[in-house]
N, C-alpha and C positions, 0 to 999 in steps of 0.2 A: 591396308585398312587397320589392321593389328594395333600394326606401329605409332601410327599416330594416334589411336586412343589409348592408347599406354601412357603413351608420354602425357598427353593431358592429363592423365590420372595421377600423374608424378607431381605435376603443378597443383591438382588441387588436394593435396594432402599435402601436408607441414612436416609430417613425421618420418616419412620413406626413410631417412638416411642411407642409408652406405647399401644399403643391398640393391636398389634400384641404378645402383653405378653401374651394377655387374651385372642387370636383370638383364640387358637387351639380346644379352646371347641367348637368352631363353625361351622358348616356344613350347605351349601346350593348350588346347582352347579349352576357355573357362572365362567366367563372367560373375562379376560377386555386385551384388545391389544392396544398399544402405535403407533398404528398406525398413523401415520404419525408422655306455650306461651298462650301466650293472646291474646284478641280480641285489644286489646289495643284501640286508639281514631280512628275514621272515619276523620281525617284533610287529604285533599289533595293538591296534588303535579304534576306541570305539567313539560311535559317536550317535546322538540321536537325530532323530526326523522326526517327520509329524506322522509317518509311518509305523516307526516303531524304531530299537538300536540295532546298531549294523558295526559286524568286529570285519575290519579290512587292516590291511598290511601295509606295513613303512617298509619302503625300499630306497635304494638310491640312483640319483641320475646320472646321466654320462658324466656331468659338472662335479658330482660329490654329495649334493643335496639332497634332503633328505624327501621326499613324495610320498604320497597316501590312495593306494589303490584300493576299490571297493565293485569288486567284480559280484556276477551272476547276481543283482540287484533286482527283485523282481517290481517291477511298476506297475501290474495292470494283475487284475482277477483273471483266470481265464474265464471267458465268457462262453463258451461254446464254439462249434463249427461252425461259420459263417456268421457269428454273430460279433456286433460294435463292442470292445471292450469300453467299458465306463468307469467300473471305480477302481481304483488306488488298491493295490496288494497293500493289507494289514497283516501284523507277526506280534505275539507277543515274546517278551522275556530278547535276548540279542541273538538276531541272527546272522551266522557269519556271512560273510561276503569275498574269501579268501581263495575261491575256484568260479570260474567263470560259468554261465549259465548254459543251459544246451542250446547247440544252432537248431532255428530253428526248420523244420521239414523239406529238403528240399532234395532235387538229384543234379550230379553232376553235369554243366552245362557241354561239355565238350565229350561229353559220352555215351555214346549212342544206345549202350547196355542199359540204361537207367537206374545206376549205381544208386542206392536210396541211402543218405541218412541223416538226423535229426531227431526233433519230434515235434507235437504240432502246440504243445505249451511250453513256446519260447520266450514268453514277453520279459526279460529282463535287458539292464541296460548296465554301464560298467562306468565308473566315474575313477579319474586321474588327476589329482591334484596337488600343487605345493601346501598346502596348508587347510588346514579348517577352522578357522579361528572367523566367526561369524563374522566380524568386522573387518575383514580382507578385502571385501567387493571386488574382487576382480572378477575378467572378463571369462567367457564362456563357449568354446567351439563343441556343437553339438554334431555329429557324424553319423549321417547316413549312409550306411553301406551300399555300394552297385551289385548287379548281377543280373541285369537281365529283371527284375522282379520277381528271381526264381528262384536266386541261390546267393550265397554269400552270407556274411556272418557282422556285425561290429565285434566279436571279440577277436576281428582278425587285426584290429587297428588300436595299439595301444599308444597312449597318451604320453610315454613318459620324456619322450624330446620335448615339446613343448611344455612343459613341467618349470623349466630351467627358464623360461621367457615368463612365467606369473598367469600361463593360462590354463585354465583346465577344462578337460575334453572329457566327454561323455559317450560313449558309444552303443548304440542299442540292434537290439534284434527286432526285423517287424515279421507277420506271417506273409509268407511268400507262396509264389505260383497259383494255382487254384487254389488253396488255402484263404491269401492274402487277396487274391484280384479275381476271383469268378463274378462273374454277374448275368443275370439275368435280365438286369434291366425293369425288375418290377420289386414288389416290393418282399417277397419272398428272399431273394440276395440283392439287392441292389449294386454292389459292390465296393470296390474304393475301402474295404477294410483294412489293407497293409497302410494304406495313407493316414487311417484312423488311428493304428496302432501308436503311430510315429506321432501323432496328435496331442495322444493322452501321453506320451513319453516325456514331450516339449510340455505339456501340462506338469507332469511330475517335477521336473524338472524348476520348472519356474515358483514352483512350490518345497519344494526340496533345498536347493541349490547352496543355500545361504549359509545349511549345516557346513558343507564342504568350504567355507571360503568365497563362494563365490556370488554375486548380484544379478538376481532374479534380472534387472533390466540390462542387463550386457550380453545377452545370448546372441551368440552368430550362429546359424545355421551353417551346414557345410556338406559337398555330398559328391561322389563318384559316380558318372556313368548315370545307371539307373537310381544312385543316390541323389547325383545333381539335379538329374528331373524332379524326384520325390520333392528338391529343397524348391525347385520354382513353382512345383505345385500349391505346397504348402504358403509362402507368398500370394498365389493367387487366392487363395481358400480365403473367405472373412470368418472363416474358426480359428485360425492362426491368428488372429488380428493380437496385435498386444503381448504377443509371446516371444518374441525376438525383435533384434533391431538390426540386425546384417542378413547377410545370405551369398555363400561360395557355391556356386554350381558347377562342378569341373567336368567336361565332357558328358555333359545331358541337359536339356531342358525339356520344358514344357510341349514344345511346337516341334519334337526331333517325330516321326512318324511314327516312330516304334514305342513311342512313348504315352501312348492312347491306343485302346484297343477301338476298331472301326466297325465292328458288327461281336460286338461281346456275347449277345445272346448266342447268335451262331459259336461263336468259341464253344459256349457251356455245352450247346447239344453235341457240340463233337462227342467233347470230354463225357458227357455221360452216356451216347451209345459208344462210347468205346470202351466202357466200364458194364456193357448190359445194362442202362437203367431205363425206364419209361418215358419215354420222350413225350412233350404237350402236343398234340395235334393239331392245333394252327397258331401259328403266331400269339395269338389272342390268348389260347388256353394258360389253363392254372400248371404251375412247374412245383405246385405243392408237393405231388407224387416223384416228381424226378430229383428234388428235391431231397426229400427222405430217403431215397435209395443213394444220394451222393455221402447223406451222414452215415448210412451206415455200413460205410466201407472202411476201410482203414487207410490211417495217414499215407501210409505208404501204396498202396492202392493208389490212392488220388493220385499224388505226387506221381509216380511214376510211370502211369497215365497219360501224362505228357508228352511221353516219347512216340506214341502211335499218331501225335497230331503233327510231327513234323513232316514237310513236304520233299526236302534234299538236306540231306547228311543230318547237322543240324541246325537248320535252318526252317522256320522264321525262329530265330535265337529267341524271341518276345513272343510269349504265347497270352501268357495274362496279365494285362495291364490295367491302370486306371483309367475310368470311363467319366463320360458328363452322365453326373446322375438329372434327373428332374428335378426342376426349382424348389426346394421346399428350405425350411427354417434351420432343420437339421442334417441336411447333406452337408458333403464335403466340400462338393464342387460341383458348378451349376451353368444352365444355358448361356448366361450373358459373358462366360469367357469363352463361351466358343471361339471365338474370331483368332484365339491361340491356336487353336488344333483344328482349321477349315485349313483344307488343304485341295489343289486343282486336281480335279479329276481326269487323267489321262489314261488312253489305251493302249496295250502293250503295243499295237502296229506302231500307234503316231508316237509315240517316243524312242521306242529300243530304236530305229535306224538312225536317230538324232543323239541317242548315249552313244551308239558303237560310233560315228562320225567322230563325233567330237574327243573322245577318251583314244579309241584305238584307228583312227584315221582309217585307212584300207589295210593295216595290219590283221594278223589273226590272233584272235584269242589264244596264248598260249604260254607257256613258261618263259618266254623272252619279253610277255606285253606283261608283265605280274605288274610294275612300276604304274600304268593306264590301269589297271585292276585296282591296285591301294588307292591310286588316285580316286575311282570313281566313288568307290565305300568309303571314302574318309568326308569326299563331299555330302552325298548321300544320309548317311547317319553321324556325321558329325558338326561341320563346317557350315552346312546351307541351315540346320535348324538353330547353330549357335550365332548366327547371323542375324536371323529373324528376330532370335529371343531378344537380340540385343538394341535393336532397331525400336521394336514394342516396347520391352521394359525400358528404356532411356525414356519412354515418353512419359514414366510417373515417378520415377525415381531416379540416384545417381550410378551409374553401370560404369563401372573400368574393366574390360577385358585385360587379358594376356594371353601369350601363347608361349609356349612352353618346347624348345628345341632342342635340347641335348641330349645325346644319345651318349650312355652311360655303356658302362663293359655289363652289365647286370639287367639288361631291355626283358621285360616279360616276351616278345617278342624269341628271343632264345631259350628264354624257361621252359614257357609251355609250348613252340613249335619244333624246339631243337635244331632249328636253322642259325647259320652262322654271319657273319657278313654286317652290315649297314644297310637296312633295310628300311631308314627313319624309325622315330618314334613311337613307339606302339602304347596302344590303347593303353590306360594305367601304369607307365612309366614311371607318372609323375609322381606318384604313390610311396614310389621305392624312398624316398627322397625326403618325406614325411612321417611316414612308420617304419621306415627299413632305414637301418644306419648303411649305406651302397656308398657317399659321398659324404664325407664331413663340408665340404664347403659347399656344394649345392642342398645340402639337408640345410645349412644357416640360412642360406638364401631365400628356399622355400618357408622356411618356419617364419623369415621375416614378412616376407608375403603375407603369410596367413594372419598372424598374430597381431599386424599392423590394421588390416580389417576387423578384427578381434574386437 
């Protein structure tokens, strides 16, 4: 199925050249819709906004050339705990932009201790560019970070390979875990805050941009994991409407199961009788009280929080996600896309002996069936929702998948499990290949992928 909507993709774009000769060896699922090097010198460079002036630093790129980064950028006022940011960070007199901003609150996902660190006013974003010369218009990949909706950073993704292509890339921080996605479901939290975050940043942005070189209408969306979801959300949102004109989803979208939370008010009551706090007494009741005991704990409190809601080891990875708020003018995201995130309701009898048949036939689950194991979790949270998304979005816009196959000597897969071997592709491989120099000729490859959508 890949295969051949690839190649169509090659046909209807003009521009592919020489990297789509070499793509077919490649596998990695991801769906992008048309919707709508050195450390080089520490010399800096000012420039203004309608913000205020910002001193960021010339470095240089693998090529030789010369780039302009402008870290720890803040885009948004903090607004409070649970609440929408709205307006634009203002500065007088020039503030630098020379050290990246802090991550924003989260703990680490593979840790059952619940290592805490961050803090909870993270909202800046980090812009990489060739040039700033307002009359450059060039194009713009904005990156969403993955994680779960928990953890992760954009200042883990710098920009400066695609530098040397005439693109510039933008990386932000949004509020994660309960921070970012608590909901109550009323109008006390409603939720969908990290998605808000990520809103007024593409706001900033398209307001911003032009300082940097680059044109407000050339914005491609781009995202990992729980990034890619973020980017199909956003797509789906009519808040977005007019703020980009692409969108890269690489291993997440909208309709993945984990990527909506199914009973979010239950979520919060976990999270707050496992913090002591006042729980509403029927459904119905005001969460005003449980509410104000949530603010008034600390970041790290909340955050960490998290770990007493997991059921095995850690697992469900996805605790706080974006939810369908109620129809109104000002959400994010509303009833009439449900039809993304309906999903058949099954019970563990009538299905588990219909997964174990089919994945592990009359085997047994165990270190010789791991291969029916990866199988089952890659169809599961990867492959059956990047399907769907692709089936639905084709129906309003133009969709090229790819997949993405080379298993590199550098697999996350070895980093973070310490296992050895070919064990396919692991989760965020494709990553290495775009912010990590792992491959000089698969990084050209993937950057032409990207930049080509760009």
């Amino acid at each position: 199925m890949f295969k051949s909507t690839m190649w169509s993709a090659v046909v209807n774009k003009s521009t592919m050249g020489w990297c789509f000769r070499m793509f077919f060896a490649l596998s990695f699922a991801l769906f992008a819709s048309t919707y709508a090097s050195g450390n080089g010198s520490k010399q800096s460079i000012v420039v203004s906004t309608q913000q205020g002036k910002l001193e960021g630093l010339i470095s240089k790129s693998r090529n030789g050339n010369a780039y302009y980064a402008f870290k720890g950028v803040p885009y948004a006022d903090y607004p409070g705990r649970f609440q929408v940011a709205t307006k634009f960070a203002k500065w007088d007199g020039i503030r630098s932009a020379k050290e990246l901003g802090s991550y924003c609150a989260q703990i680490d996902l593979l840790d059952t201790s619940g290592a805490f660190y961050g803090k909870e006013q993270c909202l800046f974003l980090n812009i990489y560019t060739p040039t700033t010369k307002k009359d450059a218009n060039l194009p713009t990949i904005f990156w969403i970070h993955g994680g779960a909706f928990a953890a992760g950073s954009g200042d883990d993704f710098e920009g400066k390979y695609f530098v040397d292509e005439g693109v510039i890339v933008v990386s932000i921080n949004y509020r994660l875990g309960p921070l970012g996605f608590l909901s109550f479901g009323d109008d006390e939290v409603p939720g969908n805050i990290g998605l808000k975050d990520q809103l007024l940043a593409l706001k900033w942005v398209k307001k911003n941009i032009n300082s940097f070189g680059g044109d407000p209408n050339k914005v491609t969306l781009a995202g990992h994991s729980a990034g890619g979801a973020s980017v199909h959300f956003q797509i789906l949102s009519p808040q977005s409407k007019d703020l980009f004109r692409a969108a890269i989803s690489q291993s997440g979208t909208a309709t993945a199961f984990w990527a909506t939370q199914t009973n979010p008010r239950d979520n919060a009551i976990k999270l707050a009788s496992a913090l002591n706090c006042p729980l509403p007494e029927t459904r119905s009741s005001s969460t005003k009280d449980t509410v104000a005991c949530l603010k008034s704990k600390s970041d790290m409190e909340l955050v960490a929080a998290q770990v007493k809601l997991k059921e095995w080891y850690v697992y469900p990875i996805v605790l706080f996600a974006p939810v369908i708020e109620p129809e109104d003018q000002t959400v994010f995201w509303w009833n009439h896309q449900k039809l993304f995130c309906e999903r058949e309701i099954l019970t563990r009898d009538s299905i588990s002996s219909e997964i174990r048949e089919s994945y592990f036939d009359r085997f047994e689950i165990d270190e010789f069936t791991w291969q029916s194991f990866r199988d089952l979790f890659t169809d599961r949270y990867w492959l059956e929702p990047l399907e769907t998304s692709i089936r639905l979005q084709s129906q309003h816009s133009r969709v090229f998948p790819y997949v993405f196959r080379f298993f590199g000597d550098h697999s996350l897969v070895h980093k973070i499990y310490g296992v050895s071997g070919n064990h396919g592709v692991g989760h965020g491989d494709d990553l290495q290949y775009l912010y990590v120099r792992t491959s000089v000729v698969i990084l050209d490859i993937m950057l032409c992928v990207h930049t080509m959508i760009a």
